[in-house]
MOPAC internal coordinates of N, CA, C and O (Angstrom, degrees):
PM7 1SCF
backbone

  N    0.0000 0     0.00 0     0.00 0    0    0    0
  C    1.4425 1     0.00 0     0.00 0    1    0    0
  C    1.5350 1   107.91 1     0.00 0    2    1    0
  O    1.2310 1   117.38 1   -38.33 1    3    2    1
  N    1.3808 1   122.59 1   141.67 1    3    2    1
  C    1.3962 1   127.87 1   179.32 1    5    3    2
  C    1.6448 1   106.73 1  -160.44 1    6    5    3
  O    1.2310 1   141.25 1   -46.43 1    7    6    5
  N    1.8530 1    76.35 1   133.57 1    7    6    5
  C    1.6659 1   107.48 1  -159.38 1    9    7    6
  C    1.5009 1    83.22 1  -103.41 1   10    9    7
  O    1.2310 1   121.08 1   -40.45 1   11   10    9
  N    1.3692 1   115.55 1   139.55 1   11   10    9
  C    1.4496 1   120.74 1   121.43 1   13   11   10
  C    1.6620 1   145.61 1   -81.96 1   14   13   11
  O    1.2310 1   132.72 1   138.39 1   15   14   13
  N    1.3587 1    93.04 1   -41.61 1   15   14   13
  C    1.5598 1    94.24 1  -174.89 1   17   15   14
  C    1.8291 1   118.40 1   -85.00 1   18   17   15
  O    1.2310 1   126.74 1   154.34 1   19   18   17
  N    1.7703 1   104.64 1   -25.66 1   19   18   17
  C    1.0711 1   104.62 1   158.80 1   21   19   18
  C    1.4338 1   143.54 1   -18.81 1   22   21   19
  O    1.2310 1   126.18 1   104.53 1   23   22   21
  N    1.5871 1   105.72 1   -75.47 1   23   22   21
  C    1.3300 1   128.60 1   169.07 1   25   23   22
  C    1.6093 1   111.87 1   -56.23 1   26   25   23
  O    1.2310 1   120.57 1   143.74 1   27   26   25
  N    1.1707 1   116.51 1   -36.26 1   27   26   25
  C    1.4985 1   114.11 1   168.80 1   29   27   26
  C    1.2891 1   121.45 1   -55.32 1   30   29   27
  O    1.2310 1   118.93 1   133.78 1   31   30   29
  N    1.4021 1   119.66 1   -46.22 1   31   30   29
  C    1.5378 1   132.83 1  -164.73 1   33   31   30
  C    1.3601 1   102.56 1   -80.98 1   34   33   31
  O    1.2310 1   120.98 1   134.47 1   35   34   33
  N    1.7813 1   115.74 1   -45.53 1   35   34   33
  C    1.7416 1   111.56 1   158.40 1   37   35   34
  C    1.0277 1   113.32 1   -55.22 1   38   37   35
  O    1.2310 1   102.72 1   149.47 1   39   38   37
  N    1.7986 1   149.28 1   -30.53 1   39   38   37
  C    1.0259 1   107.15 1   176.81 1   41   39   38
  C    1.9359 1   138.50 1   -75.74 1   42   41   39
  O    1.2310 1   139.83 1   161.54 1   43   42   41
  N    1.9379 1    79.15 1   -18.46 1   43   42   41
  C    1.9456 1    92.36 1   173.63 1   45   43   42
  C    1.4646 1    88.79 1   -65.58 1   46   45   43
  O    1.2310 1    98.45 1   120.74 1   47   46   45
  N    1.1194 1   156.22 1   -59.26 1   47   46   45
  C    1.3207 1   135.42 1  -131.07 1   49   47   46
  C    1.3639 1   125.10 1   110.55 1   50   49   47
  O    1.2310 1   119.27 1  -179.51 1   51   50   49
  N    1.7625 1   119.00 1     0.49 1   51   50   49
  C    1.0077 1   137.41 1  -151.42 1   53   51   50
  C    1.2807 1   112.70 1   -89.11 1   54   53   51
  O    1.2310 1   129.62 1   134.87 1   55   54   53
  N    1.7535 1    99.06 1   -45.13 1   55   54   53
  C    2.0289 1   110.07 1   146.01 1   57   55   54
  C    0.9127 1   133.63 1  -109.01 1   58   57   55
  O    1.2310 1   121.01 1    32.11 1   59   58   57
  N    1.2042 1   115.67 1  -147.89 1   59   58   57
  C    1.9957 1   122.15 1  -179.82 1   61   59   58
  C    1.7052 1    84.62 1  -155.48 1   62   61   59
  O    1.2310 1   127.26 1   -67.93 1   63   62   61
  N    1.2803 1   103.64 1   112.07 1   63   62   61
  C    2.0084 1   100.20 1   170.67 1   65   63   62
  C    1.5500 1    96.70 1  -117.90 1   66   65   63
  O    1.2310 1   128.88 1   -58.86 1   67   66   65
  N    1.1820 1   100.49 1   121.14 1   67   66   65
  C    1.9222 1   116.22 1   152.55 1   69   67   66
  C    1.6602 1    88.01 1   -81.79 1   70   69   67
  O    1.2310 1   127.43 1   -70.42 1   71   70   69
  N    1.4144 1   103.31 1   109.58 1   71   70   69
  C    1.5890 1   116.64 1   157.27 1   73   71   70
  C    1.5958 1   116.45 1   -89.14 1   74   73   71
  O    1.2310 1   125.23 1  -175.23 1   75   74   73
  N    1.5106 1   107.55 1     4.77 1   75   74   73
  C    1.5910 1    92.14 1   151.25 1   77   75   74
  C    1.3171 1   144.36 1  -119.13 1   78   77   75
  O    1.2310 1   130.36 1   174.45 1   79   78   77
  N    1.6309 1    97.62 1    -5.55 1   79   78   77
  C    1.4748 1   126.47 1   144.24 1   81   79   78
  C    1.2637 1   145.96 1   -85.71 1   82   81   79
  O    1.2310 1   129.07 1  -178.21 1   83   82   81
  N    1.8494 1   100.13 1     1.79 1   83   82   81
  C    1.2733 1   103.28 1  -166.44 1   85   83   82
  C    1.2829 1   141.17 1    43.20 1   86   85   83
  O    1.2310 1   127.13 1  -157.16 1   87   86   85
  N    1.5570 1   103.88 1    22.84 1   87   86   85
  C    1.4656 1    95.32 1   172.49 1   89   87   86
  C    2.0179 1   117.85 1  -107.16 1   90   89   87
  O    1.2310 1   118.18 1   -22.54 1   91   90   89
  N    1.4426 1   121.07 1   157.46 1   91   90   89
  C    1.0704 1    93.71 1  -143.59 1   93   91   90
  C    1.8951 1    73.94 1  -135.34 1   94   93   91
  O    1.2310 1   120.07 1   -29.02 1   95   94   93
  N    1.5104 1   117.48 1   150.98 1   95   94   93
  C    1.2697 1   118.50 1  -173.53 1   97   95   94
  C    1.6440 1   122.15 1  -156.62 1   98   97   95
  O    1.2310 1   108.96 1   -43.91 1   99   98   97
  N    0.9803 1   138.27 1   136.09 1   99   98   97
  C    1.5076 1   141.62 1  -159.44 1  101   99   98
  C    1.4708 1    89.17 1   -45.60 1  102  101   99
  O    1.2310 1   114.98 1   -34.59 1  103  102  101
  N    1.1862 1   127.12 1   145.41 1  103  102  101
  C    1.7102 1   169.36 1  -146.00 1  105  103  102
  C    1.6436 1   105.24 1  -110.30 1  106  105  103
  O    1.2310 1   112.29 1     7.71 1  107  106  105
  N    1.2941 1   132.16 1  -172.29 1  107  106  105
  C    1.4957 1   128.05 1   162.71 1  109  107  106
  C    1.4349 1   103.84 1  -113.46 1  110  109  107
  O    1.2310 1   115.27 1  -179.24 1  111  110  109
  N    2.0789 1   126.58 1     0.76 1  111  110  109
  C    1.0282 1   105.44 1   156.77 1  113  111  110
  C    2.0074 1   113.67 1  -115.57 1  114  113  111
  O    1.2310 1   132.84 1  -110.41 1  115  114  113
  N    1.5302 1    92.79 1    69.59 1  115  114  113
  C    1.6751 1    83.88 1  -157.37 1  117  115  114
  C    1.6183 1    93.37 1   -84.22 1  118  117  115
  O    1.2310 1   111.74 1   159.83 1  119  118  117
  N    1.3928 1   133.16 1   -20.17 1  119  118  117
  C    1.1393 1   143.03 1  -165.17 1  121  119  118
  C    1.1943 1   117.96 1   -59.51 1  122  121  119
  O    1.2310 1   130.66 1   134.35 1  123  122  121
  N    1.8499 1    97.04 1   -45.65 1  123  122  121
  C    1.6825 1   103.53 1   167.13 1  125  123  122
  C    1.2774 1   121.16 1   -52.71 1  126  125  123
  O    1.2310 1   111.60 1   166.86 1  127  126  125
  N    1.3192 1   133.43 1   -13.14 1  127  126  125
  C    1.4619 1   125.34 1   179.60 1  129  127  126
  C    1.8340 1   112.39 1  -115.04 1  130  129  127
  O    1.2310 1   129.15 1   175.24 1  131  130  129
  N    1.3583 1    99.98 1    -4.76 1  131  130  129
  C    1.6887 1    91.77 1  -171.79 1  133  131  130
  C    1.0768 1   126.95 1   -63.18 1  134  133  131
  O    1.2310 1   118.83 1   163.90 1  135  134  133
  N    1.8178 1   119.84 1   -16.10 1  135  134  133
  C    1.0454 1   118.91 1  -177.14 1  137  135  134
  C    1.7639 1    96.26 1   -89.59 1  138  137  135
  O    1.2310 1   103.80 1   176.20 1  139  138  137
  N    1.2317 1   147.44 1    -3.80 1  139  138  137
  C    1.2875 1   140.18 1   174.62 1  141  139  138
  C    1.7707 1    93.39 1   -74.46 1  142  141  139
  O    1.2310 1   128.71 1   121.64 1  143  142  141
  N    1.7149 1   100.84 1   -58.36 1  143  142  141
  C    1.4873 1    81.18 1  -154.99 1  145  143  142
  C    1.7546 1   134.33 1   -69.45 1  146  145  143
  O    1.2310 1   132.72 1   169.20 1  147  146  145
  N    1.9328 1    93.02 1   -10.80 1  147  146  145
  C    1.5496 1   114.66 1   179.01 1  149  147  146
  C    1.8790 1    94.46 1   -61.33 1  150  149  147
  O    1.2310 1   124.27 1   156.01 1  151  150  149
  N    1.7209 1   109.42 1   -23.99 1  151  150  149
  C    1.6907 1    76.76 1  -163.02 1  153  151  150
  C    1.6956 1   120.43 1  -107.27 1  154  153  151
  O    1.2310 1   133.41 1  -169.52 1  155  154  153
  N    2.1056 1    91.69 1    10.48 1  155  154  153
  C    1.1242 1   114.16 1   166.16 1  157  155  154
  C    1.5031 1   117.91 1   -83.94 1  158  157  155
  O    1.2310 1   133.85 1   148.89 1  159  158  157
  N    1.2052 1    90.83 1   -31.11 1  159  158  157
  C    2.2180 1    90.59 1   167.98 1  161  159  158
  C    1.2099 1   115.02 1   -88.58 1  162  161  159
  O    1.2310 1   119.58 1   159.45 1  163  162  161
  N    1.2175 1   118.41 1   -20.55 1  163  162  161
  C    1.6198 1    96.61 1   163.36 1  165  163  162
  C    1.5424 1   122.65 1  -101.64 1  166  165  163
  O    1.2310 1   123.87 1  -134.56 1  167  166  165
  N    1.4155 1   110.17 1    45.44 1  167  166  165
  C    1.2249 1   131.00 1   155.60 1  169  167  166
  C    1.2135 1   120.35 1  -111.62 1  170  169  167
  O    1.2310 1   121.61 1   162.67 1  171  170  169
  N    1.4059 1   114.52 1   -17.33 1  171  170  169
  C    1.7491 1   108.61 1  -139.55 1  173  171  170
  C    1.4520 1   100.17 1   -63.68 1  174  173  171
  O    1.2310 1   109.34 1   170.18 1  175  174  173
  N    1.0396 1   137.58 1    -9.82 1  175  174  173
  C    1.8127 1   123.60 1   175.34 1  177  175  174
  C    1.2351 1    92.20 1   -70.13 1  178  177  175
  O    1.2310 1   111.16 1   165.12 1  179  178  177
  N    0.9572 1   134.25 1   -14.88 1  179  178  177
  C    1.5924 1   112.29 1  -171.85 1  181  179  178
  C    1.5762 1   128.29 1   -83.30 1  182  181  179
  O    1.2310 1   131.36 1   163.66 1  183  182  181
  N    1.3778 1    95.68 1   -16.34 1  183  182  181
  C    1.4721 1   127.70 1   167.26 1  185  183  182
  C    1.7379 1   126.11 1   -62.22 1  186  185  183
  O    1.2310 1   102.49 1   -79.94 1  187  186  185
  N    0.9163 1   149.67 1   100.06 1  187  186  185
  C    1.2662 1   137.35 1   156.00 1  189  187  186
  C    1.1455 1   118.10 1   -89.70 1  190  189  187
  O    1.2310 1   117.26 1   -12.02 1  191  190  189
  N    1.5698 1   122.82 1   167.98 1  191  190  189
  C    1.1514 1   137.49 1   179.95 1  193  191  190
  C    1.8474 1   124.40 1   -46.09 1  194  193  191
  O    1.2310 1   131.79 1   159.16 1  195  194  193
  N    1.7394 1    94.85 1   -20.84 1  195  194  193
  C    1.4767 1   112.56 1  -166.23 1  197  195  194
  C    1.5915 1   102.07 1   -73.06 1  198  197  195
  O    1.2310 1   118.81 1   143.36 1  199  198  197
  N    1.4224 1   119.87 1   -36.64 1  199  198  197
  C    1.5815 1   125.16 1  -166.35 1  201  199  198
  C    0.9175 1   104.00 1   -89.58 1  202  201  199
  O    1.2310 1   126.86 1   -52.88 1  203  202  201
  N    1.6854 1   104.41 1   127.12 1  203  202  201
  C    1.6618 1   123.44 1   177.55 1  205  203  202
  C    1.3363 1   127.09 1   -56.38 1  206  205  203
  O    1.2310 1   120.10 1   180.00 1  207  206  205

C-alpha cells in the first residue's frame, strides 16, 4: 500500500499514522485545519465525481 498525502499531513501534525496498522488519528496540529474541513463537509453534495 502507498500513501502520498498521508505522510505529508503527519509531518504538519495534522495526524498520527501507525503505518503498520494503518490506522490513522487526529495529530496535535489537527485544529489548524478543522475549520477547512467542517466547511468542506458541509458542502460535500456539491462535489461530484468530475472535480479534481
Amino acid at each position: 500500500m502507498h500513501h502520498e498525502h498521508l505522510p505529508k499531513l503527519e509531518v504538519y501534525g495534522f495526524i498520527r499514522w501507525d503505518k503498520n496498522t494503518h490506522e490513522v488519528e487526529k495529530g496535535p496540529a489537527f485544529d489548524h485545519i478543522r475549520p477547512l474541513l467542517e466547511v468542506l463537509d458541509s458542502h460535500v453534495a456539491e462535489f461530484t465525481d468530475e472535480w479534481p
